[in-house]
VMD Tcl script that draws the C-alpha trace (Angstrom):
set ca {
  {6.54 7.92 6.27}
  {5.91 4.83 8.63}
  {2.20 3.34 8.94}
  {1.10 0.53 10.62}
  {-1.02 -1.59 8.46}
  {-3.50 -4.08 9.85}
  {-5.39 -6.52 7.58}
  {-8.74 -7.63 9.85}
  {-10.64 -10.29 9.07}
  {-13.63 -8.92 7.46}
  {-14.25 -9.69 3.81}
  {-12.47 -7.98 1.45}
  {-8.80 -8.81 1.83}
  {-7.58 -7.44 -1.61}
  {-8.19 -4.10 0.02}
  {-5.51 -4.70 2.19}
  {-3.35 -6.27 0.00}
  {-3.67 -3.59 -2.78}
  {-2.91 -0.77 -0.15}
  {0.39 -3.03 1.30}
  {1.19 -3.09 -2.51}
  {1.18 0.51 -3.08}
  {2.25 1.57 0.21}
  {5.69 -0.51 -0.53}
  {5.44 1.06 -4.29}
  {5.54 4.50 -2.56}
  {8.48 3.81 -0.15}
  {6.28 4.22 2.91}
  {7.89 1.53 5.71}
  {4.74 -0.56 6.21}
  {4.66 -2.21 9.65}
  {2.39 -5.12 9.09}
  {-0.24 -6.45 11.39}
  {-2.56 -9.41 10.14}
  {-5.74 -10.83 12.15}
  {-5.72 -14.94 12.47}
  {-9.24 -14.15 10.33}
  {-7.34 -12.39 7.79}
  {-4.72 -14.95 7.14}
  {-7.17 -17.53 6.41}
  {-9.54 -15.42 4.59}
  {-6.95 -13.53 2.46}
  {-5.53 -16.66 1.06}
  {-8.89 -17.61 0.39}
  {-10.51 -14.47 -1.44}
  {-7.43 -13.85 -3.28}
  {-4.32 -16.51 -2.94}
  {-1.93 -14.59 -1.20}
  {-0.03 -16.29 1.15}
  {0.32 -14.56 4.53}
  {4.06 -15.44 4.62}
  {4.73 -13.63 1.43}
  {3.28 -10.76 2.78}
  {5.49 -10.88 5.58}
  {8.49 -10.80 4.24}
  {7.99 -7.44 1.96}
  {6.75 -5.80 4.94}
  {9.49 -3.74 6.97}
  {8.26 -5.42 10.29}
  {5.78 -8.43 10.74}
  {3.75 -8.16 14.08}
  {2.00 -10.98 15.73}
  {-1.93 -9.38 16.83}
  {-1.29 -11.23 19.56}
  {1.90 -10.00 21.20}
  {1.16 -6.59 23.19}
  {4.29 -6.56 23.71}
  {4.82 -5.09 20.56}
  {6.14 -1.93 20.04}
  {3.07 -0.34 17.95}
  {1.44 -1.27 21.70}
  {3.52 1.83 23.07}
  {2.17 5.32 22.34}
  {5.99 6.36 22.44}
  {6.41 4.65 19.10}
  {6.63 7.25 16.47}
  {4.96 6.34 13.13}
  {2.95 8.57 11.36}
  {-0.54 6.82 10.27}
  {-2.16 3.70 10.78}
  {-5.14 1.77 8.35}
  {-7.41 -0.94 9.53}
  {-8.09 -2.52 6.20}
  {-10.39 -4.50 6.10}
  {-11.85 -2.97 9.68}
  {-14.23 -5.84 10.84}
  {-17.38 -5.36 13.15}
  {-15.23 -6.63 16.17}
  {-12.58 -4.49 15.47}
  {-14.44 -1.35 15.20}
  {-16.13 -2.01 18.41}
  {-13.08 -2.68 19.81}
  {-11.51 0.44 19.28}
  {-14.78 2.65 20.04}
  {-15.08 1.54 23.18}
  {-11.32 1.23 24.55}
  {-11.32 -2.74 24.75}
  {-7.99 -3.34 23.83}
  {-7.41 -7.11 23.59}
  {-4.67 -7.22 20.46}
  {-1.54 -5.43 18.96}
  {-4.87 -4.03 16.30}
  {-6.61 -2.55 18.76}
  {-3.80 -1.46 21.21}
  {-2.19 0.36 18.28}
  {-5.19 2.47 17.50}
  {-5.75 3.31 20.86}
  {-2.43 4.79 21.09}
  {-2.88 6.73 17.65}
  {-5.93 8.41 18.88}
  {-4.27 9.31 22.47}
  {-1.46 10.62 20.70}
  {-3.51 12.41 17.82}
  {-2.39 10.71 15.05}
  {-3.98 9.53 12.18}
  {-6.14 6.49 12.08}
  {-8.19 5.20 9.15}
  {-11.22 2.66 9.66}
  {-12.16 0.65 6.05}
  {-15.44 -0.75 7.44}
  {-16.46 -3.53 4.59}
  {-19.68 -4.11 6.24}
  {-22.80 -3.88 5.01}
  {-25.72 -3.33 5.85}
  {-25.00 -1.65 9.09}
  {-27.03 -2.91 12.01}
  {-27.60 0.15 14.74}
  {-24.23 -1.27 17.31}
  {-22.24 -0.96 14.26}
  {-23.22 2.90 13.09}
  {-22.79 3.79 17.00}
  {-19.47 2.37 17.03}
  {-18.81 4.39 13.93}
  {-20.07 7.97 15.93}
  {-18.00 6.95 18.80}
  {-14.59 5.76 16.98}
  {-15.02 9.54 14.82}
  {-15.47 11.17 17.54}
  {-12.53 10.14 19.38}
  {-10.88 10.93 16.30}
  {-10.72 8.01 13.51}
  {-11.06 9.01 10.11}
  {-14.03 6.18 9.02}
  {-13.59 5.15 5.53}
  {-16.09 2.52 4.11}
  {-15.04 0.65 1.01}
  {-17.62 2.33 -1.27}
  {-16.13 2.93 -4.41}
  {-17.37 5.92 -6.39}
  {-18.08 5.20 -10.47}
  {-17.82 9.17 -11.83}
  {-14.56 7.39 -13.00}
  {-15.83 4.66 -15.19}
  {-14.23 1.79 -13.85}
  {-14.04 -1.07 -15.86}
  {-12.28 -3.52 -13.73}
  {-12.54 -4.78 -10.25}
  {-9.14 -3.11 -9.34}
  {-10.31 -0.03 -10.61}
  {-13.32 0.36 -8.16}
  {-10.51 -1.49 -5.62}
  {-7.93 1.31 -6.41}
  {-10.63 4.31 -5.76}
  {-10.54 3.15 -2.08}
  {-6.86 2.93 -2.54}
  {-6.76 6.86 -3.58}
  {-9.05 7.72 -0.73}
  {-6.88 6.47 1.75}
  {-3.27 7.63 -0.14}
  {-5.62 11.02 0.02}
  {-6.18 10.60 3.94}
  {-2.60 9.81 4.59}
  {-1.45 12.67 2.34}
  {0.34 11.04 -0.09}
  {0.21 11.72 -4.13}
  {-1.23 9.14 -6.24}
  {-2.83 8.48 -9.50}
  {-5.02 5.99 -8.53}
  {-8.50 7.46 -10.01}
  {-9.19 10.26 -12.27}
  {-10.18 13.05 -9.99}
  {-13.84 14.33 -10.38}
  {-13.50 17.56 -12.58}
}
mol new
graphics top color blue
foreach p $ca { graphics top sphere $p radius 0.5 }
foreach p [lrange $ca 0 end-1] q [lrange $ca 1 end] { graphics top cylinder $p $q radius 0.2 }
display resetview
């Protein structure tokens, strides 16, 4: 399986360094796309470095160069995940303003009807935000807010992390033990 992950700069980094972490774990080639936001606010919400993420990725984009080959809807991958999916992103992608590799990329997942998942780690939601939410689902994103679910009794932070985790493994279709299923 190839995805395109894209770490935004919203809060909530760990989100998208948990998912690189298992997508790698599951042999899934991870194309890796990370906001200037992200870089600075993933070192700070959690120490990772940027660069280390880089180089267990199977390809490091620059959000920046749409000359990219994710910026081509004749690049064959499978998924992509906007994790964390900020305000500006969202919007973005909604309305077809496609300014970076991010946004570019999704566009050509939904024109080519493939699968695109939105982590909006926003809240609360201001009325622009929920429209952009109607509008990127009904073009055909999957939206996905980081609302972990507790029927599983987390204990830990990565617990209620790893719920989103299986939600999204879920989405993509791929097995995982992340949570204890309800049931």
């Amino acid at each position: 399986m190839r995805v395109i992950l894209s770490i935004g700069g919203a809060s909530g980094s760990i989100y998208g360094i948990r998912l690189f972490e298992e997508l790698i774990k599951s042999d899934v080639e991870v194309h890796l796309i990370v906001s200037k936001g992200a870089k600075k606010i993933l070192e700070f919400e959690t120490g990772y470095n940027y660069e280390d993420l880089k180089k267990k990725a199977s390809f490091c984009y620059d959000n920046d160069d749409l000359f990219a080959p994710p910026a081509s809807g004749s690049f064959q991958l499978d998924a992509m995940v906007i994790i964390p999916c900020s305000m500006k992103t969202l919007s973005a992608i909604a309305n077809g303003y496609v300014d970076t590799l991010t946004s570019r990329a999704a566009s050509c997942c939904l024109k080519e009807g493939r699968k695109l998942v939105l982590v909006i780690r926003e809240t609360p939601l201001d009325l622009p935000g929920i429209k952009n939410m109607l509008l990127a689902k009904q073009s055909g994103a999957v939206i996905l807010p980081a609302m972990p679910g507790f029927y599983h009794k987390p204990k830990k932070i990565r617990e209620l992390v790893d719920f989103i985790m299986g939600k999204i493994f879920d989405q993509l279709g791929l097995k995982h033990n992340l949570f204890k299923r309800w049931g």
